[in-house]
C-alpha positions as CSV (number, residue, x, y, z in Angstrom):
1,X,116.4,96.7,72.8
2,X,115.2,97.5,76.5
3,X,112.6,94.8,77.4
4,X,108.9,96.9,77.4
5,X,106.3,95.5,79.1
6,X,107.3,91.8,78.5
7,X,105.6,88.9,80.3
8,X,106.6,87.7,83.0
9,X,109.2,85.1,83.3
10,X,108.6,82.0,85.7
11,X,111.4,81.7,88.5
12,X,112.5,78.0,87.5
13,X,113.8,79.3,83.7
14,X,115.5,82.3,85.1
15,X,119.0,83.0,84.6
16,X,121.5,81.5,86.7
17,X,123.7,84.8,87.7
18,X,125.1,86.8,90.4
19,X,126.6,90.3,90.6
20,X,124.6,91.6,87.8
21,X,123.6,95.2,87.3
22,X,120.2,95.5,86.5
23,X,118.3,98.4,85.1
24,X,114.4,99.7,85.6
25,X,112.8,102.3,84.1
26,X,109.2,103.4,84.0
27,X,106.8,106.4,82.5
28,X,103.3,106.3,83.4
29,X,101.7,107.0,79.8
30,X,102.7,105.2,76.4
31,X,103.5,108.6,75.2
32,X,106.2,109.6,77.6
33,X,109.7,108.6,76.6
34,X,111.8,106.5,78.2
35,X,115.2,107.5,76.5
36,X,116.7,109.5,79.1
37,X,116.0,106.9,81.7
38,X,117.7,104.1,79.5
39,X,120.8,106.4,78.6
40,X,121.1,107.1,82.4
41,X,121.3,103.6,83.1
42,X,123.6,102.1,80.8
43,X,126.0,104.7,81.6
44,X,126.2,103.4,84.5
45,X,127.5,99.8,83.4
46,X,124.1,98.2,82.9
47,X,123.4,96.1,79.8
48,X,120.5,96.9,77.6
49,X,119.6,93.1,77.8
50,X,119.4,93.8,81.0
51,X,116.8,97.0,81.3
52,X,113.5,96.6,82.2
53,X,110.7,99.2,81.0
54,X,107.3,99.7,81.8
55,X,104.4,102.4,80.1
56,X,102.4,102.0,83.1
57,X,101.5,104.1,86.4
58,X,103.5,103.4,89.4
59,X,99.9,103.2,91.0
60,X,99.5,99.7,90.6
61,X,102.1,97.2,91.4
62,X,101.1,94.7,88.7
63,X,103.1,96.2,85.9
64,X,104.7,93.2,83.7
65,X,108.5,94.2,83.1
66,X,108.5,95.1,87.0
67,X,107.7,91.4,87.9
68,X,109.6,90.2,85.5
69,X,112.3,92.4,86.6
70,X,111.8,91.4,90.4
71,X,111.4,87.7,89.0
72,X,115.2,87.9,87.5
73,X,117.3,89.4,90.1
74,X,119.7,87.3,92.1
75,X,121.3,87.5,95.6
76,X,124.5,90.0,94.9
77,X,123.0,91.8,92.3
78,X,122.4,95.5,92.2
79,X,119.1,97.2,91.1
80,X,119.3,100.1,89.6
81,X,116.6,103.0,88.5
82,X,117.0,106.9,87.6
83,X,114.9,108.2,90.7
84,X,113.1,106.4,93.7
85,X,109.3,107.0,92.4
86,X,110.2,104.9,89.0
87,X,109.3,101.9,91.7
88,X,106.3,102.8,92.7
89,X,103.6,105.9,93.9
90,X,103.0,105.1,97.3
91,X,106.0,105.5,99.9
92,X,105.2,102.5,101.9
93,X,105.3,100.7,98.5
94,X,109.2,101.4,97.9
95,X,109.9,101.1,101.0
96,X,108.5,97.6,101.6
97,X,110.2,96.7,98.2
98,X,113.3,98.0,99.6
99,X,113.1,95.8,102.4
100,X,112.2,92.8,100.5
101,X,115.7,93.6,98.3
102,X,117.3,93.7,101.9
103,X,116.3,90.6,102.9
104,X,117.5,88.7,100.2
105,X,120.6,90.2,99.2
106,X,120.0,92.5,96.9
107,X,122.1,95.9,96.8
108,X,119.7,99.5,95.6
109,X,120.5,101.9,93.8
110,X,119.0,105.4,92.6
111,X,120.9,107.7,90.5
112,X,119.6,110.4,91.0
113,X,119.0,110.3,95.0
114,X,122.7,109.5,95.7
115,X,121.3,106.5,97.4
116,X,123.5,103.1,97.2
117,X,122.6,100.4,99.8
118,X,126.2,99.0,98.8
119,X,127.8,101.7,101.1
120,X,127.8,102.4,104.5
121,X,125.8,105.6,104.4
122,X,123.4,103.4,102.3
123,X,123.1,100.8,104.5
124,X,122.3,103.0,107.8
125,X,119.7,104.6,105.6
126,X,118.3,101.1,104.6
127,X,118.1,100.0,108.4
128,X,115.7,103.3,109.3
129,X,114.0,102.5,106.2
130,X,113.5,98.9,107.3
131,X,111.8,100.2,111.0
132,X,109.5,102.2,109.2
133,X,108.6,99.6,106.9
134,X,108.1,97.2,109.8
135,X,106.4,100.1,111.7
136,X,103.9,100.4,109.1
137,X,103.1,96.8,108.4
138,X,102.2,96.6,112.4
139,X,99.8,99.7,112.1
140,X,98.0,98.7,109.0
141,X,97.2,95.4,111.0
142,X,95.9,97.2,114.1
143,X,94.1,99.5,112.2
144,X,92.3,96.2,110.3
145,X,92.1,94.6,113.7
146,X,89.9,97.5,115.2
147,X,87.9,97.3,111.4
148,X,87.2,93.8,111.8
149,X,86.1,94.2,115.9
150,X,84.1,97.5,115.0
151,X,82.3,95.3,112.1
152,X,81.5,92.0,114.6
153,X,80.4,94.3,117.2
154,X,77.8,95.9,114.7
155,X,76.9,92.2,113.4
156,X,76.4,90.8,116.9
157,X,73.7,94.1,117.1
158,X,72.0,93.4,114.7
159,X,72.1,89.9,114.5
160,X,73.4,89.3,111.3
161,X,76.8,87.4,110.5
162,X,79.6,89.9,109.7
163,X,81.1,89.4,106.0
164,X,84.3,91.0,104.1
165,X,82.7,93.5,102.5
166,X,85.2,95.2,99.3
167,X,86.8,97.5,102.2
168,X,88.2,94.4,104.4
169,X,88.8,92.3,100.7
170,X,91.0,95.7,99.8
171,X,92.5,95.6,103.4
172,X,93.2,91.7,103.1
173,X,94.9,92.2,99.5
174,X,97.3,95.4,101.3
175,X,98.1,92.9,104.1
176,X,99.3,90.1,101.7
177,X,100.9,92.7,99.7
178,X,103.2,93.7,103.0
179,X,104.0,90.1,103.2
180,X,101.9,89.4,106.9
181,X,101.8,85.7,107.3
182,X,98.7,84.2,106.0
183,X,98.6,82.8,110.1
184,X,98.4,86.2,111.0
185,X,95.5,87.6,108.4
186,X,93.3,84.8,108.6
187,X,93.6,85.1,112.8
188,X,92.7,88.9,112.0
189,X,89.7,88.5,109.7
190,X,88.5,85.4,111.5
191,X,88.3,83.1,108.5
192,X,90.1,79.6,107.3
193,X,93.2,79.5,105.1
194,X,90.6,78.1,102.9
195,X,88.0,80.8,103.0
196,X,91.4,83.2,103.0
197,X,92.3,82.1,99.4
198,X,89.3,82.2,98.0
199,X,89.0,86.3,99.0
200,X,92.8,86.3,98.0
201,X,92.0,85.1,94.3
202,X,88.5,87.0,94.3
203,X,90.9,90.3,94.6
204,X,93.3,89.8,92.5
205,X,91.0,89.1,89.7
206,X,89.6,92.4,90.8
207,X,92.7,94.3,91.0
208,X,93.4,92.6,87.1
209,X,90.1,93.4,85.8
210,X,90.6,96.8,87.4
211,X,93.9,97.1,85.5
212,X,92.5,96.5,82.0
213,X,90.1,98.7,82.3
């Protein structure tokens, strides 16, 4: 059976393996149907063992068989799903994912979208979507930058001390999530690595909270 919604698996007790095909699939409501997904993928080549599902929006990123998914995969492995939106909802989502397969040598590919980052077509495509990605992580942390200046200046006004409020703790979760070095984020919101994790765990148990709701 396809793995649905399993826990995720720790790094150190994951399979040693390399050229693997490896299957995702995802519907965003427990009463959707995976099937055709599934059959899609293990025709071509992948194992069931080796299938990933998830009954969960493409909204959030925290979706169990996904990390455990992401958690499994191996430098010269291929990843494969039915259509690009089974990764995620939000472009810049995908495409920072696709990057973050890039980097560490992992080959994409969708069925459906004729897109195979093991070819040479693929591969141009993955280097435009890798300026884009790195295009957008820049202008989300300009955009936080001007934030965090707008919100000292109105502090210095008025003489109070300026705070992350939920906005900048939201902005500070989507910069960690582009992978922006913690150097970087701290420098941005003018706070310690210290004072940096705190927010960052403060979120997350927002973002789980959020989840179960």
């Amino acid at each position: 059976m396809a793995k649905k919604n399993a826990p995720a698996k720790s790094s150190p007790g994951a399979e040693e393996h390399t050229g693997l095909l490896v299957g995702y699939a995802r519907v965003s409501t427990t009463d959707q149907n995976l099937d055709s997904q599934i059959d899609a993928l293990l025709k071509e080549g992948v194992q069931q063992k080796h299938i990933y599902c998830d009954r969960l929006s493409g909204k959030t990123t925290n979706r169990p068989a996904f990390q455990e998914c992401r958690a499994f995969l191996r430098s010269g492995d291929t990843l494969m799903v039915l259509r690009l939106d089974r990764l995620g909802r939000r472009t810049v989502d995908v495409l920072n994912f696709l990057q973050e397969l890039k980097e560490e040598g992992i080959n994409f590919k969708s069925i459906k979208d004729n897109f195979d980052t093991s070819t040479a077509i693929g591969m141009a495509i993955m280097t435009i979507i890798s300026a884009i990605a790195e295009m957008e992580r820049q202008l989300i942390v300009e955009r936080t930058k001007e934030g965090i200046a707008a919100m000292k200046q109105r502090g210095t006004k008025s003489g109070r001390r300026p705070k992350i409020d939920k906005r900048q703790l939201e902005q500070l979760l989507l910069l960690t999530e582009r992978m922006i070095p913690v150097r970087e984020i701290t420098k941005t919101f003018g706070i310690s690595r210290r004072t940096y994790y705190r927010y960052l765990d403060m979120g997350r148990k927002m973002q789980k909270d959020a989840a179960a709701q």
